[in-house]
N, C-alpha and C positions, 0 to 999 in steps of 0.2 A: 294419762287420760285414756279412758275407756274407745273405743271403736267398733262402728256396727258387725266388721268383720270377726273379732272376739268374740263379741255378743250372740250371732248366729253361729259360731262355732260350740258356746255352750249350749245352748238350746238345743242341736246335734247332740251334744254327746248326752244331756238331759235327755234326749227320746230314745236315741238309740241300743244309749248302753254301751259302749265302745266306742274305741277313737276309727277303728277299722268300718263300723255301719259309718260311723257321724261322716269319715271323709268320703265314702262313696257318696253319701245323702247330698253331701255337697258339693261333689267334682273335687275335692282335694285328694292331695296324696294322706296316707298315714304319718308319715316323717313331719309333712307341712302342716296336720291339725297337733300334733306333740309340740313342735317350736312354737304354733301359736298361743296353746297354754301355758306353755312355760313363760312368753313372754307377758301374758297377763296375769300370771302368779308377781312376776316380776313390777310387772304396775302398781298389782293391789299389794304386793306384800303380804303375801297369804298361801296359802297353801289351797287351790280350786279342785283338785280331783285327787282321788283317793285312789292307787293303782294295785290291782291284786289280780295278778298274774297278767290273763287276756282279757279280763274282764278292768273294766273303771267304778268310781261310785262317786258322789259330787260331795264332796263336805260341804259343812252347813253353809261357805260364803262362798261354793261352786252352786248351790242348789239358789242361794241368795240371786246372786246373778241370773243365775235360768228363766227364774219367776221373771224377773225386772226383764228381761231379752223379748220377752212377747210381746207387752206392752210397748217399748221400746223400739222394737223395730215393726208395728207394725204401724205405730206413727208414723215411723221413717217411709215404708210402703206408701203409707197414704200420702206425704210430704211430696215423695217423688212422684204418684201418679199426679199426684193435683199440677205441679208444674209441668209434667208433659204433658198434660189438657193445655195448659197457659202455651206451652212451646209449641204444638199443635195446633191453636186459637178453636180447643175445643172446651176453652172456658178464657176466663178474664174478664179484668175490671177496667174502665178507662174512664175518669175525671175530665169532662174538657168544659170550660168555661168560653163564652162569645158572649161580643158587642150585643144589644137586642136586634136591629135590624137584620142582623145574618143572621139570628131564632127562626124567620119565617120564611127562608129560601134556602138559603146555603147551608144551613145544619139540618133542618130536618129530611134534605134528600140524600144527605150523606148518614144520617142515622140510620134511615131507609137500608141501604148498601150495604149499612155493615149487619143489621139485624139480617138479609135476606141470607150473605151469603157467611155467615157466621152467629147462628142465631143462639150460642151460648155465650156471645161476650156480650159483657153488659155496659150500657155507656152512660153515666152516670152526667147530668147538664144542668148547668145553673147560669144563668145570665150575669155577664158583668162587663161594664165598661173598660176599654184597655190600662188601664191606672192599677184598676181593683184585681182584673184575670193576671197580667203578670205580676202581682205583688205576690198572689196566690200561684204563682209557678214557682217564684222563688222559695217560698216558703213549704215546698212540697205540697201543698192545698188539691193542686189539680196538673196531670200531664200535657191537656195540651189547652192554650189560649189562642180563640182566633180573635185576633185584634186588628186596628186601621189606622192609617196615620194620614195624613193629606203631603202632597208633593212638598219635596226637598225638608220633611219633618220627617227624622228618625221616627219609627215605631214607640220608644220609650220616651221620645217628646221630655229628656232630663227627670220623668216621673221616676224611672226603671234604670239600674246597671242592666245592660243586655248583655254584658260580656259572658262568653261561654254560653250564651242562647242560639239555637239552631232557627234559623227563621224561614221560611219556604213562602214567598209570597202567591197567593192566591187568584185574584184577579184586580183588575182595575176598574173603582166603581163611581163612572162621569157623573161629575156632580150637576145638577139642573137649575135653571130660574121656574117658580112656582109663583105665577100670578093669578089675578082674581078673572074670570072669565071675562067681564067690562074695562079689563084695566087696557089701557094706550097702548102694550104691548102685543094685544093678545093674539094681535092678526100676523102679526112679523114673527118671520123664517128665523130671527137670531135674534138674544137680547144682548146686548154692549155691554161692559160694565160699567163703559165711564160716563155712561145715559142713566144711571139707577142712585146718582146721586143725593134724589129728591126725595127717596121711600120713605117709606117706614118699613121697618125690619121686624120680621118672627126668626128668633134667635133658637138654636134646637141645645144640643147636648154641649157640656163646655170647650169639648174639641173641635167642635162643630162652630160655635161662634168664635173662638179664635181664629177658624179659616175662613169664617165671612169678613171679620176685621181687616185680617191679610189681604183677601183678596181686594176688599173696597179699597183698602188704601192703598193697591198696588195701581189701581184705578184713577188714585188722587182725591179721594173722599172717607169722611169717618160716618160710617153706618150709624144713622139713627134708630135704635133699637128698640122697638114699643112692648116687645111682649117677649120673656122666656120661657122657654118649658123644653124639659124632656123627651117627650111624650110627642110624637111624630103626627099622630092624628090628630091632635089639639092641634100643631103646626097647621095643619092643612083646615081643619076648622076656622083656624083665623086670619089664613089666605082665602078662602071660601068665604069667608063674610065681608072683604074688603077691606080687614085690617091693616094689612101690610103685603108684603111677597116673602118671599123667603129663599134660600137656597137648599139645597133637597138632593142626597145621593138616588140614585138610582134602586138600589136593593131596596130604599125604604119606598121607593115609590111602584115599583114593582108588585108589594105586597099592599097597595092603600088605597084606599077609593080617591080618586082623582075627578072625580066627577064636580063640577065648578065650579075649577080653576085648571088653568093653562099650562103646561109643563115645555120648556123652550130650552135648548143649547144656549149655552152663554159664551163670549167671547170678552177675556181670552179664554180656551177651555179648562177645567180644573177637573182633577178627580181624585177619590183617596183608594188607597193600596190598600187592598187586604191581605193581612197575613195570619199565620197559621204557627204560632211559637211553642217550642217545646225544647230539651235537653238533648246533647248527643247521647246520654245513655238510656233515657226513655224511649229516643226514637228507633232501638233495635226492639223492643219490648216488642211483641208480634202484634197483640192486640192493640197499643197504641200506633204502631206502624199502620196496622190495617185501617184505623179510621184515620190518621191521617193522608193514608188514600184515596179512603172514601170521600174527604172535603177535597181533594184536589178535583178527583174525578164531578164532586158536585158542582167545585166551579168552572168548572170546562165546560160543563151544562151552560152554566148561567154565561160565560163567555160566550159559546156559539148563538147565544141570544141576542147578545149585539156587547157584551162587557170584555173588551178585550185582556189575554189574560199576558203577562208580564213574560218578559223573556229571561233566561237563567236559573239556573241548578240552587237549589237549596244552599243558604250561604249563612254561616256565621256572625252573626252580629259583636261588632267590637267598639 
């Protein structure tokens, strides 16, 4: 098999004329650019340089090679500058996929951080729930998924093998009671849960009504569920007109006109973990390092706001 070092060794003896210039041209000795032809005479099985006396001459499959050397290594040139821009983080790509409620706090102030102080890596966002972003980690689709799980649920909630996934959790986001401004509650410092038996329920995203289920019947009651949707404003729309109440994280309330309806701690408290999943070999990748930085640093933001952030070192999901 051919090698870039043969290959710039002909291209030398191509310009120069001698193995005597080619190895100055190149920091070798004379002896060590002769062994190297020989030993790609020996590759191709050909005869590459024509010897007449001090002087050289390339026969037609030395000259063959020379032509192909240019082109060839200067790919290779370009190959290697392009990854030490990547090793540098004076270029790169990074894929990362998030729930939508972290679209409108926690990812766009860490996109923020990485354009300012790396503004040729490029980070490439698409929204998806944590089912769809780690299916898409596994699948090579995208480097990093921040996803949420609610208390004592794995992050892959049995959707996902996490095995061999790097999980770095993010912060902690208190989940709230969202009532109508005239509702019986609106005045009271806490709502109970085992007082919220009689509602009517707005149900949000499917992980999200799973952990209303749980929580009510942790309560002693099954949620009567009037209305679902996705869609976090439509939520608060149909607590706003007095449909129902609803249960509601924080990041999404953070980002939402809450104008009324009442937002109240609940007891006992719940909240879901945000996390930040990715591969042990993506996570050396500089530019995926660096925004997986920049969402820690984002949530340390949004932690000092009142979301506390989670204690422990980046840990292995098994």
């Amino acid at each position: 098999m051919l090698d870039a070092a043969g290959l710039r060794v002909m291209r030398a003896i191509a310009e120069q004329g001698s193995f005597t210039s080619a190895a100055a041209s190149l920091g070798y000795s004379q002896p060590a650019i002769s062994q190297m032809v020989r030993r790609l005479e020996q590759k191709t099985g050909t005869i590459l340089v024509d010897r007449l006396g001090r002087t050289v001459r390339l026969t037609e499959a030395g000259e063959i090679l020379a032509r192909h050397a240019v082109s060839v290594l200067a790919a290779l040139d370009a190959a290697e500058e392009e990854v030490a821009a990547i090793a540098g983080l004076r270029a790169g790509r990074v894929r990362l996929m998030a729930f939508p409620s972290s679209s409108a706090s926690l990812v766009p102030r860490a996109l923020r951080l990485v354009r300012e102080r790396f503004p040729e890596v490029t980070v490439r966002f698409a929204e998806a729930e944590p089912p769809e972003s780690l299916a898409a980690l596994r699948a090579g689709d995208c480097d990093l998924a921040v996803a949420f799980s609610y208390a004592d649920v794995d992050v892959g909630r049995g959707e996902q093998d996490l095995e061999g996934f790097v999980a770095r959790p993010l912060l902690n986001d208190p989940v709230r009671l969202v009532v109508p401004r005239d509702h019986r509650l609106s005045t009271e410092p806490l709502a109970h849960m085992r007082d919220l038996a009689d509602e009517n329920w707005i149900a949000g995203c499917p992980r999200c009504r799973g952990h209303l289920v749980s929580a009510c019947t942790a309560a002693g009651f099954a949620p009567s569920v009037g209305f679902e949707t996705e869609d976090y404003v439509a939520v608060l729309g149909f607590v706003r007109a007095g449909l129902g109440v609803a249960l509601i994280p924080d990041l999404i309330l953070a980002s939402a006109r809450t104008d009324g309806v009442v937002v109240l701690p609940i007891d006992p408290p719940s909240h879901r973990l945000v996390t930040v999943v990715t591969t042990a070999d993506l996570q050396r990748v500089p530019a995926v390092r660096a925004t997986l930085d920049a969402l820690c640093e984002s949530a340390q933001h949004l932690g000092a706001g009142g979301a506390a952030m989670p204690d422990g070192a980046p840990t292995v999901c098994v």
